[in-house]
C-alpha positions in Angstrom: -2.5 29.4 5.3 0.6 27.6 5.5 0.9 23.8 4.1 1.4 22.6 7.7 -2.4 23.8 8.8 -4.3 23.0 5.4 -2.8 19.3 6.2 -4.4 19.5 9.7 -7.2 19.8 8.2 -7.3 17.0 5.4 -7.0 13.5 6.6 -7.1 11.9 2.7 -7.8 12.6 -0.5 -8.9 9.8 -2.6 -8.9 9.9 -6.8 -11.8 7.7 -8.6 -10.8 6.7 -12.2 -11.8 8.9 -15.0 -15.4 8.9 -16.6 -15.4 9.8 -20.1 -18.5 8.2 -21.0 -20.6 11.5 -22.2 -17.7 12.5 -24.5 -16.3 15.2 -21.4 -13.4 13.4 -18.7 -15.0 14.1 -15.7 -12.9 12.6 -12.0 -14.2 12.3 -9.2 -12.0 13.4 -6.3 -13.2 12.8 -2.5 -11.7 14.9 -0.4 -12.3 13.6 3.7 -11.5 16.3 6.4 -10.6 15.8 10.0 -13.6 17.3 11.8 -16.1 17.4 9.6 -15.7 13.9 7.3 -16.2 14.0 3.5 -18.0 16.8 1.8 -19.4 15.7 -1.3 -18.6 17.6 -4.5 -20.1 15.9 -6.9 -20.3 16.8 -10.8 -23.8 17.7 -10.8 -23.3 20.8 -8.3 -19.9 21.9 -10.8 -20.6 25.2 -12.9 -19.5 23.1 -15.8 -22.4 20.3 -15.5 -25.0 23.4 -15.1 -23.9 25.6 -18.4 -24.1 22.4 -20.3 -27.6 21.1 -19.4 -28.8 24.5 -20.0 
């Protein structure tokens, strides 16, 4: 996929300030797409956030 497509398919990308509140620096990143809006990604569906709660 070149860059020209993948940027058809993002309209922006927005960066949240970093969380380091639970000792780990954790961002949040939204990422909105032309067709389909924002997909949500949080932390809590990351592999990281499920091998430490185990």
């Amino acid at each position: 996929m070149t860059l020209a497509i993948l940027r058809g398919f993002v309209e922006k990308v927005v960066a949240h300030a970093l969380d380091k509140s639970r000792g780990h620096r954790v961002q949040r990143i939204d990422v909105h797409y032309t067709f389909f809006g924002k997909i949500d990604f949080s932390p809590k569906y990351s592999k990281h956030e499920k091998e430490t709660a185990a």
